[in-house]
C-alpha positions in Angstrom: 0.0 0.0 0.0 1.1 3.5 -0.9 0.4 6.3 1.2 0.7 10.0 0.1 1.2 12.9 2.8 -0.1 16.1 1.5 1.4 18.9 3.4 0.1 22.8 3.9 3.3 24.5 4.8 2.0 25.4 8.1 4.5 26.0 10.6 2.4 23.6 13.2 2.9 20.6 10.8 6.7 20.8 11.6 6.2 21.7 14.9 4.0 19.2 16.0 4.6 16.2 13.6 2.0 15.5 11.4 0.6 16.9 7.8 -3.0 18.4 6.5 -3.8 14.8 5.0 -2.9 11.2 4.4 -4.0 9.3 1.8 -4.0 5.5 2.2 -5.9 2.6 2.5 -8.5 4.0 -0.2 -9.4 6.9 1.9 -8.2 11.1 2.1 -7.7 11.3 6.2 -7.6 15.1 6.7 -6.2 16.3 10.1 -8.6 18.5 11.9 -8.2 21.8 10.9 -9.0 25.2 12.5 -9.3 28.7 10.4 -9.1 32.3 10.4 -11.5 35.2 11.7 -12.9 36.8 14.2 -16.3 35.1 13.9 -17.4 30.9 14.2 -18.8 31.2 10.5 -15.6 33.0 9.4 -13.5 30.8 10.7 -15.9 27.4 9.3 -15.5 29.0 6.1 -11.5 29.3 6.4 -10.9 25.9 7.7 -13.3 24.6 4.8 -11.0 26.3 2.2 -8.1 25.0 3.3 -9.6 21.5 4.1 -11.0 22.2 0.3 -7.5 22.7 -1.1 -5.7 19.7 0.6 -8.6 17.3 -1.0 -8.0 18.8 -4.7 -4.4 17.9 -4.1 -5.7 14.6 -3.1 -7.8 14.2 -6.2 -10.6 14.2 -3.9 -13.6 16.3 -3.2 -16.2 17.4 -0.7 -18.9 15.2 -2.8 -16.6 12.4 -1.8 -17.3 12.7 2.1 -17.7 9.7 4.2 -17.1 11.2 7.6 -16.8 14.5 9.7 -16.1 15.8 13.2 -16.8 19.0 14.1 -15.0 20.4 17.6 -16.7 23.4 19.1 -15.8 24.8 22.6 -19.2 26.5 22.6 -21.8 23.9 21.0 -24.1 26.8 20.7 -22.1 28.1 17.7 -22.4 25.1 16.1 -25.9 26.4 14.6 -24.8 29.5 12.5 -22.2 27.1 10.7 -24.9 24.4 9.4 -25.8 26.6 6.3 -21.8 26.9 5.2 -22.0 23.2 5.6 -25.2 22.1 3.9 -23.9 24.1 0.7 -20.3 22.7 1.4 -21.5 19.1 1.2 -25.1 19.4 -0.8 -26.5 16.3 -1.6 -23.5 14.2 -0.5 -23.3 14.4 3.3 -21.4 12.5 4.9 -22.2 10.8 8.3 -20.9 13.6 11.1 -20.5 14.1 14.6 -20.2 17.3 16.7 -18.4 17.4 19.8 -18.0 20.0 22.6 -14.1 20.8 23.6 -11.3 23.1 24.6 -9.3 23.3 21.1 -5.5 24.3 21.1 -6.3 28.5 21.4 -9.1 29.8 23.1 -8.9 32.3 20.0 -10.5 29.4 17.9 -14.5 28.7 17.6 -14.4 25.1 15.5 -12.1 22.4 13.8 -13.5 20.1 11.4 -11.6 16.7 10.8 -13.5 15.1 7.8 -12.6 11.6 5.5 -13.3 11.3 2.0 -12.6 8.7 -0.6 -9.8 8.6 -2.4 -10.3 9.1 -6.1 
């Protein structure tokens, strides 16, 4: 089995050992991943693009979701996001779990760690 490591060029991937995805075993693992803003749909929308841009390097897409986590520190926040998501994932949803947590910085409001198919 081959397995390819897509990486982002974040400064944590170094720092903390690991990459934005892995792609093995007939599936696109993508690392939980936090984005920017000041606001829990802003920052939904940045970890999307980025999660976005390591499954086109995959060969994989959105439409090819099988699984996602969300982590929230605040589950109440969780509602403003399910728009972004609905028109992220359309009429392939993937089966998906929300959890409430502490994430790494208090400064963040949600992480999403999703698995696709690989192409």
């Amino acid at each position: 089995m081959t397995i390819k490591r897509i990486h982002t060029g974040s400064p944590f991937e170094e720092k903390i050992g690991y990459c934005r995805a892995v792609v093995a075993g007939g599936f696109v693992h993508v690392a939980g991943t936090v984005g920017q803003g000041d606001t829990v749909t802003e920052q939904c929308r940045s970890a999307l693009e980025v999660i976005g841009k390591a499954l086109a390097e995959a060969g994989s897409s959105f439409a090819d979701a099988v699984r996602v986590t969300y982590y929230l520190p605040d589950a109440a926040e969780f509602e403003p996001c399910w728009p972004i998501l609905s028109e992220t994932f359309g009429d392939n949803p993937p089966v998906a779990t929300m959890i409430e947590c502490n994430l790494i910085d208090p400064k963040y409001r949600i992480e999403i760690e999703l698995t696709t198919l690989a192409p």
